[in-house]
N, C-alpha and C positions, 0 to 999 in steps of 0.2 A: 723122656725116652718113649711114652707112649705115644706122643704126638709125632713123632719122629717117624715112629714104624709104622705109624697109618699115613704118613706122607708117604713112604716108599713104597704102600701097594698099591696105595689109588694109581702110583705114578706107574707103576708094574704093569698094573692090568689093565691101565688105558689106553686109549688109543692114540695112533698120531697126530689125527686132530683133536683131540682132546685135550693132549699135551700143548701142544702149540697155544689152543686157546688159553691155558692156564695162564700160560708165561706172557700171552697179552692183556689177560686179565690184568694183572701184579704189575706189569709193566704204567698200561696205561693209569689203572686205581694211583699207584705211588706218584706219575708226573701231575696227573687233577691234580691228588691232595694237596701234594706240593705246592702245586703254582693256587690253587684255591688258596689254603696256608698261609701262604704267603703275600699275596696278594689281599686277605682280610687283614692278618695281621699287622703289614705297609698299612694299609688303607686306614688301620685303627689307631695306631700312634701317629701317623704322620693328618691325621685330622683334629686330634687331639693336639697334635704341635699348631694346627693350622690354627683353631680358634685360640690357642694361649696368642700366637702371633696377633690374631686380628683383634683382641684387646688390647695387647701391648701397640700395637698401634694405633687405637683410639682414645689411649690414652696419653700418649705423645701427643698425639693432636691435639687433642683439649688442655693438657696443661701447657703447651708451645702457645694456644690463641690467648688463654688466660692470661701467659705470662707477659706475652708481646703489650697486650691492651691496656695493661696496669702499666706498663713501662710511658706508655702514650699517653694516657691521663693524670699519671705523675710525673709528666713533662709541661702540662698545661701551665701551670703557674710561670714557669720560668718565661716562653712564650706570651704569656701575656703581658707582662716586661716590656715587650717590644712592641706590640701592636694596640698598646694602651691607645694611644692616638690618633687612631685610625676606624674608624665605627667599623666598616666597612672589615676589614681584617679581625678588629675584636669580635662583631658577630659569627666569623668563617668562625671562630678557632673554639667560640662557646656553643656552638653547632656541632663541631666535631667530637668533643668534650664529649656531649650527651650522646653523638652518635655509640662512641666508643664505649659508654657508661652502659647502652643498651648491649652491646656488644660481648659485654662484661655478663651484664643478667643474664643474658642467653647462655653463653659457655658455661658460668656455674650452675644454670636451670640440665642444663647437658652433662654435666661431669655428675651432679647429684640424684640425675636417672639411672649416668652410667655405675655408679659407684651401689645404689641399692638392690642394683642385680647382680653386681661382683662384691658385697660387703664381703665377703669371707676372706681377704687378703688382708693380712696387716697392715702394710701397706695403702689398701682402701681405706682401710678404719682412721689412719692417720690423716690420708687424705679430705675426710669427710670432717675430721677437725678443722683443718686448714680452709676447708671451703665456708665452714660457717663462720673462721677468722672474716675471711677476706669480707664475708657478705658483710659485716658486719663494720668492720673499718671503712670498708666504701662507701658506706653509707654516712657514716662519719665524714669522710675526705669530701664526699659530695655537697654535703652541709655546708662546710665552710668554703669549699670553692663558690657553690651558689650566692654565699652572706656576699662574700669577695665581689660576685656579678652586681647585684644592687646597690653595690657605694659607690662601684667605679664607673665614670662618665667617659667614655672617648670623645674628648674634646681638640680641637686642633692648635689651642694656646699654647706655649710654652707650660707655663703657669700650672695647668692645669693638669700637663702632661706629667711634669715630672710628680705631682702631688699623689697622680692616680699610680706613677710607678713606686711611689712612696708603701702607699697603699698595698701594693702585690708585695713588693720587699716584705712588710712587715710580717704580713702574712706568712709568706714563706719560712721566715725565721723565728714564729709565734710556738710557744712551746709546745699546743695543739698539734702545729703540721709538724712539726720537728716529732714529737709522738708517736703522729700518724706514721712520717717517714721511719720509722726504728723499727714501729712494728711490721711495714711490709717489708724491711729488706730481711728480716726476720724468716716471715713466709715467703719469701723469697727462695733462700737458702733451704727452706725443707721441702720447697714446690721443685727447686734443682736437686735435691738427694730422691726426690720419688720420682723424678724423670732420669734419672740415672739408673734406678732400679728396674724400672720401665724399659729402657735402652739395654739393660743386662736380660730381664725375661724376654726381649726380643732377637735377644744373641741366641738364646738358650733354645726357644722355641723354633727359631731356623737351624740351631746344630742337631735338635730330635727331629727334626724333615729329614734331614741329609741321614740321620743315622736309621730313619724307617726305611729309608729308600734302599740303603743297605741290609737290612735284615731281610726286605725283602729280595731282591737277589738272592742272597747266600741261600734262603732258603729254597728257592726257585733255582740256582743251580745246581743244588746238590740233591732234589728230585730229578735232576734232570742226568745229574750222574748215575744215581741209580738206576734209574731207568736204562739208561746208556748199560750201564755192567748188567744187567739183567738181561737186556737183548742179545746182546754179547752171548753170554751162555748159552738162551736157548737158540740164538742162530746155528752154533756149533752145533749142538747135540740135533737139532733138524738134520745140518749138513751130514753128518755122522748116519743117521737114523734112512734117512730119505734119497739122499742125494746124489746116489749111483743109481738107483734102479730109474729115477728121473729122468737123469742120463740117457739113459736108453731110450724112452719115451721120447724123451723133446728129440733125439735123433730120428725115429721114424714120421713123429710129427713133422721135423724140417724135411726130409725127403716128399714127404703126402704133398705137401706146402710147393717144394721148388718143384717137381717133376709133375704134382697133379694126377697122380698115379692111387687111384682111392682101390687099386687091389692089395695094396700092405697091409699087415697085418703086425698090430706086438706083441711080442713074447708072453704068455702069460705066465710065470712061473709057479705065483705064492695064492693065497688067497688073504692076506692084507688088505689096509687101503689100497697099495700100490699096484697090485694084482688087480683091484676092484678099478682102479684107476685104467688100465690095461684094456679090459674091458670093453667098458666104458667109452675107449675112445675108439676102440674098433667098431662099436657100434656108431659111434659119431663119424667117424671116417666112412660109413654107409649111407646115413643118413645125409652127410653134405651131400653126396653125388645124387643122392635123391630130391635134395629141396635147393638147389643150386638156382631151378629156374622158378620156383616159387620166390626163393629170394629175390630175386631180380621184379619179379611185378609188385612183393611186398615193396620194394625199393621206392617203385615207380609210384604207388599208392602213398608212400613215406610225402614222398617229395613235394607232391601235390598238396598233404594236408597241412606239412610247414607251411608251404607259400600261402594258404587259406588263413592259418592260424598266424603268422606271420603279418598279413594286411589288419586283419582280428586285431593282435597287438599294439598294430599303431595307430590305431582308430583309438584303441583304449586307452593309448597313450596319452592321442591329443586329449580327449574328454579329462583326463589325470591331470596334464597340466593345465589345464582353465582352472579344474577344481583351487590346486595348488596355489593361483594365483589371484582367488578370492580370500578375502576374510571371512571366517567361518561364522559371525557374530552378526555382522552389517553387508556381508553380500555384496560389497565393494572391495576393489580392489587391496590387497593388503599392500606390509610396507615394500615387503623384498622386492614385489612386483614393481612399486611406486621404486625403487633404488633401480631396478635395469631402465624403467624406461627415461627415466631424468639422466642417468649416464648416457644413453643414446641421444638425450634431447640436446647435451651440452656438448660431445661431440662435433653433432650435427650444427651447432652454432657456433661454436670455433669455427667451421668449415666457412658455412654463409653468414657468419657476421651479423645473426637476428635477436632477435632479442626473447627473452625469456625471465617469466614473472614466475611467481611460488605463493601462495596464500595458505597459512599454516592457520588453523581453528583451534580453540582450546575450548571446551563447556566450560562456565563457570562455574564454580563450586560444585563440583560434579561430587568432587568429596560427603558434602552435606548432602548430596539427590541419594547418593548411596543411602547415607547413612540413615536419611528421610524415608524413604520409600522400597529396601531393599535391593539386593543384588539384582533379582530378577526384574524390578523397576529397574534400574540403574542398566541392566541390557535390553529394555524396552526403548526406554529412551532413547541409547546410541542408535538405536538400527532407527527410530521415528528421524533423528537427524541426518543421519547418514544420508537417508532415504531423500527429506527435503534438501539436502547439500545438493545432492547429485540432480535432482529436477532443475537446481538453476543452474548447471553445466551443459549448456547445450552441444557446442564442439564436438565431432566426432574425437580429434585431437590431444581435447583436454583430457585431463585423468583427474580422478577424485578417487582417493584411498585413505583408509585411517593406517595413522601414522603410528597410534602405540596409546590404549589408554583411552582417553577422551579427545584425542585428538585426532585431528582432520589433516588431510594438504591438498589441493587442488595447484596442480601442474600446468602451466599455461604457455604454452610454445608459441612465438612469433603474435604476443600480447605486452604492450606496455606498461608503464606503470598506471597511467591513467582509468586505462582500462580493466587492469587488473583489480584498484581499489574500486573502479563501479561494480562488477561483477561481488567483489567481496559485500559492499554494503548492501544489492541485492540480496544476497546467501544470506547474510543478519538479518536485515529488514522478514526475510521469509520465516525465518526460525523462529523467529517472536511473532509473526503473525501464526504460527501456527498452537502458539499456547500453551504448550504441556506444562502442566501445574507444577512451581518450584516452589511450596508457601516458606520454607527458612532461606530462599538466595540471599544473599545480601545485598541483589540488585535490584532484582525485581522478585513479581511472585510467579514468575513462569522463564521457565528455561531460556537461556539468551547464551551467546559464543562473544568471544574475543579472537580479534583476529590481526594476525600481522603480516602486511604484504611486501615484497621486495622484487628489483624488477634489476636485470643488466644482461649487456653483452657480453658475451663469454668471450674471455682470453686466454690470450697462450700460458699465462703466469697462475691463471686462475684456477680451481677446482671447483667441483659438482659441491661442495661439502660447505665452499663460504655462501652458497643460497640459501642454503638451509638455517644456518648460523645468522644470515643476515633478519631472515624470517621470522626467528626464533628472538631478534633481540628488539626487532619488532612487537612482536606478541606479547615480551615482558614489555615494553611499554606500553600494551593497548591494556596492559593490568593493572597497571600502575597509573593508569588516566583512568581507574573506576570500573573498568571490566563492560562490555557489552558494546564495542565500540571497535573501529578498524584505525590502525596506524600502521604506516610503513617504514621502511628502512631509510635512513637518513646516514650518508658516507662522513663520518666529521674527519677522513682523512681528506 
């Protein structure tokens, strides 16, 4: 009750703008909080859904690779049945064997990282039994598959053939494998009840998305109702309070306005706002006729300093966009830059049918220069390379930008292949002459690039996107030949 009755004097003995302002205080305060409200809240369970989701799908993944890999290594025996005879096919398939085996170590090296940061799930716990099964039978299953490699001869006799499929059969049906098989379909079966589980928290954790995205609304619209009934009211009570004597005003105002007639005069009745309002524009209704022509050279003076300030602008413009179109780190062009002008370049070679090459760099273990020498080494470095990339780019043409990282692209318009891989072995040749100390590379003891180049004529079918790709699959193989070294793109379509 008391609070009540000191609501109604303050509201008493206020003013009209006073009031007005309250009701936009209350108005505005209740739509923030809402949509603030609301929008933390959304933003707090529906992140909370997000990370349950982004495990539940790493962990899909990891038991789907786990589970696929074990199905392909416990097919091996039966396959080798058939290619006992054949050297040639026996080595593919005892190649793949171990491919897969390693395939195997890696995924459970990965589920048993992923599982010691999420132990707390029952779920996990069981998992993490299952993963030291498996290690653990693999290693078993590998054993006797390997004894299995060293008896068996791929020979191309009869005789010998069937002896060696003698050999696999046995195995296969040796109480060992039959063992071995029992217990993975075993883990099998509980590696599918926890991918089902997995499959249910990822139901779950998309239905709490959808249900924060709802709470936020409701809450955000019904700040927004309030709001709405609160204007409401105090628009009325304005209309009520203010909106005759108004009236009167904006009338003599529109006559001052159409006729230009600055001897009117409004009524002054009260001494209110409204009254003071009255006033107020009679004095204004003087003062136009007085500064009419003052306006008018203000105007002229206006005009002049835009168009000043205006040229100002886009001077500061252009200086903006060069910044923007550097890398902040190496002072070369960045990627976004390097993506308009390779659209333009491909374009332009659709049109003339010219050719265009791409030389993508990687540092080599730029990871261990980090790790070696610190960050603030590790962006010493870039900018020393950057620096020597771009002295052997001579071309107005070419462009030289880092690409993201440790890496490099140099863009070369109306350059072949031939000339693209000279130009790249120069860029190598130069970075190793220039020495910066790498003592842990695994290549050398001083910083070196890998690089891979691709070179074609742009077609109507083609995109800016398979240069890059082509580039890119390059590079891994200028990694995979040992690192420090330029290879290019080879079409095996």
């Amino acid at each position: 009750m008391f609070v009540t009755n000191q609501l109604k004097r303050i509201l008493t003995h206020s003013k009209i703008g006073h009031k007005i302002g309250y009701g936009y205080v209350v108005v505005i305060t209740i739509f923030i909080l809402g949509i603030i409200s609301g929008l933390a809240l959304g933003d707090y369970y529906e992140n909370k859904a997000y990370q349950k989701l982004q495990l539940a799908n790493r962990k899909i993944l990891l038991l789907s690779q786990l589970h696929n890999h074990i199905l392909q290594i416990r097919s091996h025996p039966k396959t080798l049945i058939v290619v006992v005879d054949d050297s040639i096919w026996f080595e593919y398939e005892t190649n793949k064997f171990s491919l897969n085996s390693q395939k195997i170590e890696h995924t459970l090296s990965e589920l048993n990282i992923f599982l010691d940061s999420n132990y707390d799930s029952i779920d996990n716990q069981k998992l993490k039994k299952i993963v030291k099964k498996y290690d653990y039978y693999l290693d078993e299953y590998e054993k006797h598959i390997k004894s299995l490699w060293r008896i068996v001869t791929p020979i191309s006799s009869n005789d010998s053939q069937l002896n060696n499929q003698d050999m696999v059969l046995q195995l296969i049906k040796s109480q060992k494998i039959q063992n071995l098989e029992i217990q993975f379909e075993k883990l099998s079966e509980s590696l599918s009840l926890i991918i089902n589980s997995a499959l249910d928290n990822q139901n779950s954790a998309e239905k709490e998305m959808i249900k924060a995205n709802l709470l936020r609304m409701k809450i955000i619209l019904s700040s927004i109702i309030i709001s709405l009934i609160i204007s409401t009211i105090s628009a009325l009570y304005t209309g009520k309070i203010i909106a005759y004597p108004l009236e009167q005003l904006t009338h003599i105002a529109q006559r001052v306005t159409q006729e230009s007639n600055f001897q009117l005069k409004a009524p002054v009745t009260t001494q209110d706002e409204v009254g003071k309002l009255a006033t107020s524009m009679n004095q204004l209704i003087q003062w136009i006729d007085e500064h009419i022509t003052e306006l008018k050279e203000a105007r002229q003076t206006l005009e002049k300093r835009v168009e000043q300030r205006t040229i100002e602008l886009q001077q500061a413009l252009k200086k903006l966009k060069a910044l923007v179109n550097l890398d902040g780190l190496t002072q070369i062009f960045n990627r976004r830059y390097f993506d308009e002008v390779l659209y333009r370049e491909w374009q332009r070679g659709r049109r003339e049918k010219s050719v265009i090459s791409l030389i993508l760099c990687d540092v080599d273990y730029f990871k261990i220069y980090n790790e070696t020498y610190g960050h603030l080494g590790g962006d010493s470095c870039l900018q020393e390379v950057a620096q020597g990339i771009r002295r052997q780019v001579k071309r107005p043409s070419d462009l030289v930008a880092r690409y993201g990282g440790e890496e490099f692209v140099i863009l070369l318009p109306n350059t072949d292949l031939n000339g693209a891989l000279a130009l790249a072995e120069m860029i190598r040749n130069a970075i190793e002459a220039m020495n910066i100390p790498h003592e842990n590379s695994l290549v050398s003891d001083h910083v070196t690039i890998s690089m891979g180049v691709t070179s074609k004529i742009p077609q109507e079918t083609d995109e800016y996107e398979h240069l890059i790709e082509e580039a890119d699959d390059a590079l891994y193989q200028a990694k995979e030949n040992g690192r420090n070294c330029v290879c290019y793109f080879i079409n095996s379509s």
